[in-house]
Structures are given as C-alpha cells and as structure tokens.
DSSP file (Angstrom, degrees, kcal/mol; ACC not computed):
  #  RESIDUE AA STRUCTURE BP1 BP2  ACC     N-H-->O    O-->H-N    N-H-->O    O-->H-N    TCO  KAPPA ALPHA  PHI   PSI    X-CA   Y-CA   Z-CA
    1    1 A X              0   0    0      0, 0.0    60,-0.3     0, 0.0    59,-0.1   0.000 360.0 360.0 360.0 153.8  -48.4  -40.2  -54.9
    2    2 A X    >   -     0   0    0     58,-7.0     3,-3.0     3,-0.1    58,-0.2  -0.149 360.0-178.0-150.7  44.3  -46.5  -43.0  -57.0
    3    3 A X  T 3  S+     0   0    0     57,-0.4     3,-0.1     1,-0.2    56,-0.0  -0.276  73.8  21.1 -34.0 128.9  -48.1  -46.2  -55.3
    4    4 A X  T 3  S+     0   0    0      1,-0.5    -1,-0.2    30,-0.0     2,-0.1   0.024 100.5 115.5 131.1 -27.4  -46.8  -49.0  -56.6
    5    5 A X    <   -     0   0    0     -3,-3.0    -1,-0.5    55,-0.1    55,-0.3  -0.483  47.8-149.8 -96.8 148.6  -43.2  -47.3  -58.1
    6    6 A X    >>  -     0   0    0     -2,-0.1     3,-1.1    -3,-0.1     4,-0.7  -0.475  32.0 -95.6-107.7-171.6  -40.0  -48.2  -56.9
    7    7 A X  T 34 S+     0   0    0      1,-0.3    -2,-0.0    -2,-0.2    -1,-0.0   0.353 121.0  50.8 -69.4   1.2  -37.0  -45.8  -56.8
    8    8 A X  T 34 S+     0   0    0      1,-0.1    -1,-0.3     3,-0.0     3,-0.1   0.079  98.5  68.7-120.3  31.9  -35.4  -46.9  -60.0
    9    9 A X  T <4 S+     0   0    0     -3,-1.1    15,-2.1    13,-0.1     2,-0.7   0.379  95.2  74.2-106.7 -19.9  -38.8  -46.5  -62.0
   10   10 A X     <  -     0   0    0     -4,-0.7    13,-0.2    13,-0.2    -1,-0.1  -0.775  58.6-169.7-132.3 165.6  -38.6  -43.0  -61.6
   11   11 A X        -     0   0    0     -2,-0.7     2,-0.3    -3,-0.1    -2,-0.1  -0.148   4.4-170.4 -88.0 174.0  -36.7  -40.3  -62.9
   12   12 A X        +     0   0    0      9,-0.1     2,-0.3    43,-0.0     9,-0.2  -0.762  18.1 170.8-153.4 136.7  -36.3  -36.2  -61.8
   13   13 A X        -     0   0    0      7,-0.4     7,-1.8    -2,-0.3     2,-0.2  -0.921  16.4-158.9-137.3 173.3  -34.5  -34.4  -64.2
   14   14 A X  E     +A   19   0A   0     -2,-0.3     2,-0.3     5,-0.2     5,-0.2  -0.914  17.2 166.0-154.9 125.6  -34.2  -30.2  -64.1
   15   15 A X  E >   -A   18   0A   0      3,-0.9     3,-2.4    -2,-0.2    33,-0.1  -0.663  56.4 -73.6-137.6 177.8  -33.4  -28.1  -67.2
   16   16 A X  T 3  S+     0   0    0     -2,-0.3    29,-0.1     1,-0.2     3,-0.1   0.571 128.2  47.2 -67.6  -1.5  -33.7  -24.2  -67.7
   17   17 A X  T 3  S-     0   0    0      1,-0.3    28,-0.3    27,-0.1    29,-0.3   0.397 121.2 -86.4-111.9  18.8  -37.6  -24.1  -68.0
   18   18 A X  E <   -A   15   0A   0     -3,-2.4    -3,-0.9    26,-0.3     2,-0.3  -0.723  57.9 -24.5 141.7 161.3  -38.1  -26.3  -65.1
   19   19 A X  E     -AB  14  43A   0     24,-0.7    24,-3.0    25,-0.2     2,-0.6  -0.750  38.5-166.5 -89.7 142.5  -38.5  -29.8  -63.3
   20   20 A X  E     - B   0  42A   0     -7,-1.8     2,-0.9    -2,-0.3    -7,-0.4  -0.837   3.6-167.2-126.5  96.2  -39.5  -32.5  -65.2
   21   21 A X  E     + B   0  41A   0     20,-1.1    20,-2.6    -2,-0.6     2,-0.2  -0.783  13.6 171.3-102.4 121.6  -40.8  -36.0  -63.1
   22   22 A X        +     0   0    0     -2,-0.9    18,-0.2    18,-0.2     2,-0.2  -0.441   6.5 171.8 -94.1-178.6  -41.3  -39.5  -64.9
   23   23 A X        +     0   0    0     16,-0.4    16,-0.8   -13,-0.2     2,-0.3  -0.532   8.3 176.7-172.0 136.5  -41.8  -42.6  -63.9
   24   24 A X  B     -C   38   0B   0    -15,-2.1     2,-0.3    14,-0.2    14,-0.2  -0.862  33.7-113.1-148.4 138.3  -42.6  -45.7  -65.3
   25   25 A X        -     0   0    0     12,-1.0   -16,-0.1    -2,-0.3     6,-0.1  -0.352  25.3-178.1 -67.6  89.2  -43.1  -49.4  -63.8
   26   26 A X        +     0   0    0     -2,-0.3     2,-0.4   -18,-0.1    -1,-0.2   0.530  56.3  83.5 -95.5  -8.9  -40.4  -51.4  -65.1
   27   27 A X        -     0   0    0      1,-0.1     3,-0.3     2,-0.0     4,-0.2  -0.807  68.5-145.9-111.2 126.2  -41.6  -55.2  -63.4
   28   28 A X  S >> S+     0   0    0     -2,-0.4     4,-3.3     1,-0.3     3,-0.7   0.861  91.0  54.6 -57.8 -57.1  -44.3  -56.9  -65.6
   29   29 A X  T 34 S+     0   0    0      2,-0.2     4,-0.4     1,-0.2    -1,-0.3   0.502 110.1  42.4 -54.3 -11.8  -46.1  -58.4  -62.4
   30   30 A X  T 34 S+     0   0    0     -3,-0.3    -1,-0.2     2,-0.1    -2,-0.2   0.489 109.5  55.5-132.8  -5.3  -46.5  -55.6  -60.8
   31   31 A X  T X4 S+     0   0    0     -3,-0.7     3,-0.9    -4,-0.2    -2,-0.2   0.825 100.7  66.8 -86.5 -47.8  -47.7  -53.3  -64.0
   32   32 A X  T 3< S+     0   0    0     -4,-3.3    -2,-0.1     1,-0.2    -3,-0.1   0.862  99.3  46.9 -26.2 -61.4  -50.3  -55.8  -64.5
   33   33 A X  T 3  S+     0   0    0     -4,-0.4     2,-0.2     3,-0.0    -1,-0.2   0.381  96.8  71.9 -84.0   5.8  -52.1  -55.0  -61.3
   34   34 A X  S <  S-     0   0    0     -3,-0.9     3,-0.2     1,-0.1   -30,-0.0  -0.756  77.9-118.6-118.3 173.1  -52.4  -51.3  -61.1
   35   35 A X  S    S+     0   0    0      1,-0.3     2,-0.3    -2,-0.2    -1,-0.1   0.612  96.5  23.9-103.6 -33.5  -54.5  -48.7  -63.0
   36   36 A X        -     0   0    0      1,-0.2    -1,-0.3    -3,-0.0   -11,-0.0  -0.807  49.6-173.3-156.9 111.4  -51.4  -46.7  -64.4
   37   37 A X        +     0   0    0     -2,-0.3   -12,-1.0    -3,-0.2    -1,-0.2   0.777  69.2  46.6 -34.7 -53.7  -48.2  -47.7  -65.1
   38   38 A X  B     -C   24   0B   0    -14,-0.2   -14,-0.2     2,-0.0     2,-0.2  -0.408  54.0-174.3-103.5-165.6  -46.7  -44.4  -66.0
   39   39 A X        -     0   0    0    -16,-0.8   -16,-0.4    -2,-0.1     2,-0.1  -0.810   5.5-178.6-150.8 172.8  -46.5  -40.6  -65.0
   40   40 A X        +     0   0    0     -2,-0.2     2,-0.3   -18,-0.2   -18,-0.2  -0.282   5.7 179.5 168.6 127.7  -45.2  -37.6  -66.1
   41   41 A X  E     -B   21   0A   0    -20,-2.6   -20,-1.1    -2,-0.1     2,-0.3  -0.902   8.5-159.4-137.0 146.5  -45.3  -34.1  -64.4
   42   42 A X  E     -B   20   0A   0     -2,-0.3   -22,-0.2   -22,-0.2     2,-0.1  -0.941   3.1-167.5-102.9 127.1  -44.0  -30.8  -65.5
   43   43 A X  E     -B   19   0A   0    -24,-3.0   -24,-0.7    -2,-0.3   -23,-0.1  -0.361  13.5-150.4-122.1  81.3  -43.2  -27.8  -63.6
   44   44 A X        +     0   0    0    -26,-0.2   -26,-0.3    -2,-0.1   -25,-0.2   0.238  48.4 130.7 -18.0 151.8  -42.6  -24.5  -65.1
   45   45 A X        -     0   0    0    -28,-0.3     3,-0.3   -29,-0.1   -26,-0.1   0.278  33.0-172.5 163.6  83.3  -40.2  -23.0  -62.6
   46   46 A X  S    S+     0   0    0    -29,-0.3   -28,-0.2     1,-0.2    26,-0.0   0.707  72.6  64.4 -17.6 -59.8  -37.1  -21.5  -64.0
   47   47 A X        +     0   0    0    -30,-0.1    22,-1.5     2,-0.1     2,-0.3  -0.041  68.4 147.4 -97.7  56.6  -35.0  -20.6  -61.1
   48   48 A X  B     -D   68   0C   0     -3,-0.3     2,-0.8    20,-0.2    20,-0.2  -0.702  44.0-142.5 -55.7 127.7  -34.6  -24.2  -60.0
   49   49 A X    >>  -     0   0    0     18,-2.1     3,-2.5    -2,-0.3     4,-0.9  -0.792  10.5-159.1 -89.9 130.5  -31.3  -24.6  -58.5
   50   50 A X  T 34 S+     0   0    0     -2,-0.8     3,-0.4     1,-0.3    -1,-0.1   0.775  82.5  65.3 -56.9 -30.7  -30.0  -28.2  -59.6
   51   51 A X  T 34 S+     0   0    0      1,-0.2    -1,-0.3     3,-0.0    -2,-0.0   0.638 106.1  49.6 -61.6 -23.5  -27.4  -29.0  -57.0
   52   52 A X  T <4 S+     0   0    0     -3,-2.5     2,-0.8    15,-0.2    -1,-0.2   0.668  73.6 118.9-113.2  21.3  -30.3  -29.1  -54.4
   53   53 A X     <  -     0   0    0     -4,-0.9     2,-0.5    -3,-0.4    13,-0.2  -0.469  41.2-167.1 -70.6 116.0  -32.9  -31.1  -55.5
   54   54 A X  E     -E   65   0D   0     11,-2.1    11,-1.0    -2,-0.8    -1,-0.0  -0.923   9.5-167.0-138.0 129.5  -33.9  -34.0  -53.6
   55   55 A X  E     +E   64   0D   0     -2,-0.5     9,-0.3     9,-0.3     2,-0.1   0.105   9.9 165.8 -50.6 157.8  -35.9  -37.0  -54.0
   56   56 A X  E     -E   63   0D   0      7,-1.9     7,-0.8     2,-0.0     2,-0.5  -0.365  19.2-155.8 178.5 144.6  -37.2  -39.6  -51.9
   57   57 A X  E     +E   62   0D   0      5,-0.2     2,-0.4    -2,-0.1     5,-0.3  -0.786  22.8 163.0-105.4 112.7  -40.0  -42.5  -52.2
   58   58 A X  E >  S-E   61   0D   0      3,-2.1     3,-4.1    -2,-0.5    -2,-0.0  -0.996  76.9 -18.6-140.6 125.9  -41.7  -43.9  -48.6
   59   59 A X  T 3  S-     0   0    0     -2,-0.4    -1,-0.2     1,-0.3   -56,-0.1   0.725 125.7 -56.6  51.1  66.3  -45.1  -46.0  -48.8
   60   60 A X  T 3  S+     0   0    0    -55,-0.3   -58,-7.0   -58,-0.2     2,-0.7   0.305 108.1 126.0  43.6  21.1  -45.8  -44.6  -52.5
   61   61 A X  E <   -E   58   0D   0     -3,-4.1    -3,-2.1   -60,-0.3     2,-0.2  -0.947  50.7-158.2-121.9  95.9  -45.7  -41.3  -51.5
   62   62 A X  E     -E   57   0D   0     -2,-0.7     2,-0.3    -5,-0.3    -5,-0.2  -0.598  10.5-171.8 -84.6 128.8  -42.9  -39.6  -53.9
   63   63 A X  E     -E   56   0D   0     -7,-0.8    -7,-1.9    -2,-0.2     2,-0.3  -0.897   1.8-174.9-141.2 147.0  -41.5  -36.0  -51.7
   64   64 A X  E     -E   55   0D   0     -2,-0.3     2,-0.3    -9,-0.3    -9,-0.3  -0.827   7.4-169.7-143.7 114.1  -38.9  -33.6  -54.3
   65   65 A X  E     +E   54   0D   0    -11,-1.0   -11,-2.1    -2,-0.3     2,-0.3  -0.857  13.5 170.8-133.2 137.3  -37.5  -30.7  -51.9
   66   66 A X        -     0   0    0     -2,-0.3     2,-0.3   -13,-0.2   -13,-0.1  -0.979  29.3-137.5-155.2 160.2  -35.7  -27.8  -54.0
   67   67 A X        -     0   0    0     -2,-0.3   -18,-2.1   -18,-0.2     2,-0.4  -0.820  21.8-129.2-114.8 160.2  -34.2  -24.3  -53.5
   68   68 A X  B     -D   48   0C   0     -2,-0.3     2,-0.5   -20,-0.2   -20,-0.2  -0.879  20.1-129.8-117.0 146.0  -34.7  -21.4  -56.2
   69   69 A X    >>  -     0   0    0    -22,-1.5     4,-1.2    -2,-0.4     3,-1.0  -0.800  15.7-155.8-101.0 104.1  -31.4  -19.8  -57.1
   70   70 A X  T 34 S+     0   0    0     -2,-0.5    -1,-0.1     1,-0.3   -23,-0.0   0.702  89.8  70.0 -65.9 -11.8  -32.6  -16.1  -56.5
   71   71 A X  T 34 S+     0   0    0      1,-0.2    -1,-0.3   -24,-0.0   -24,-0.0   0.848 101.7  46.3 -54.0 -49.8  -29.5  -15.2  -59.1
   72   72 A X  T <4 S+     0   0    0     -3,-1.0    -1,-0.2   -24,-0.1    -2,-0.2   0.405  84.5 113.2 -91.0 -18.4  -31.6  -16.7  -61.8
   73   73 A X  S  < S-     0   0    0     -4,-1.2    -3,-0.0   -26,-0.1    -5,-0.0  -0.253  72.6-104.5 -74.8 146.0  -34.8  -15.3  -61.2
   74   74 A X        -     0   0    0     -2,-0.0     2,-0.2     2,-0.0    -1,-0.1   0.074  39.0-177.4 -51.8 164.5  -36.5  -12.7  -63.8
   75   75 A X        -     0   0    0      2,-0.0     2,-0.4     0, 0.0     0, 0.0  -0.820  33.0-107.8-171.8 160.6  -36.6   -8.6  -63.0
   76   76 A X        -     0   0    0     -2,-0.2     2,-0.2     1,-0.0    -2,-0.0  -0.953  25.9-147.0-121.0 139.0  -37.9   -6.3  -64.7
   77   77 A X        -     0   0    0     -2,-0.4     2,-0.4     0, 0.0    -2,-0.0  -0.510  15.7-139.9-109.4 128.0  -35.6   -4.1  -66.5
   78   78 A X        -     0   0    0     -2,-0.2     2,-0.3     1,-0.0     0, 0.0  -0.899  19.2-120.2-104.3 164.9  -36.6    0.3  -67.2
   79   79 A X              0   0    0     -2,-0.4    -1,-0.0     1,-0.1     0, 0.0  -0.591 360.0 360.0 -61.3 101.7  -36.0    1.9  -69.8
   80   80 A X              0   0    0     -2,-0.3    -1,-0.1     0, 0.0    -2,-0.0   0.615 360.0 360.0 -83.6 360.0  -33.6    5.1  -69.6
C-alpha cells in the first residue's frame, strides 16, 4: 500500500539481483500529514525479466506484475 503517493513519487527499478521499489513524497503539504513519507522494498529475485514489469497506483494501492525469464534461472550443474 503507498497511501498518500502519487505516480511520480515512486520509482521501480530491476537489476540482476532483483526488484528494487522506492518511493518518496515529493509535495511538502502533503508529507506533513502522513506517518511516513518514504519506502523502500527489496526483492531478491534474479530471473526478473525487465521488459515486462509493470506498475500501476489506484486509491494508494501500488500493484507491480512481472514475468521470470526461465533462461535466467539457476540449475544445478553434475560433476562428470
């Protein structure tokens, strides 16, 4: 939940160890009157793929929808 946050206060970025969501409350008034201005979640999750991640912000309620790229994903290798 991101009560209070618009869409341009928060970020989604995705790098190789995972997705990474900020936010923070960039309007003075409106930082003033809530309990926490910022965020920040991590999520470990490697085979992110980056072309399908998508956002979207309704009624403070922040929804992030992704595929894992099955290419990317770990196996475990024997030993000849």
């Amino acid at each position: 939940m991101a009560p209070g946050f618009k869409k341009d206060d928060i970020e989604i970025e995705v790098d190789n160890s995972g997705l990474i969501i900020s936010g923070e409350i960039k309007n003075d008034n409106t930082k003033n009157k809530i309990h926490r201005s910022k965020f920040n979640y991590v999520m470990r999750k490697k085979e992110i793929d980056p072309d399908s991640i998508q956002g979207s912000l309704e009624d403070g309620i922040l929804e992030v929808k992704f595929k894992t790229d099955k290419e990317r994903s770990s196996k475990i290798i024997k030993i000849k």
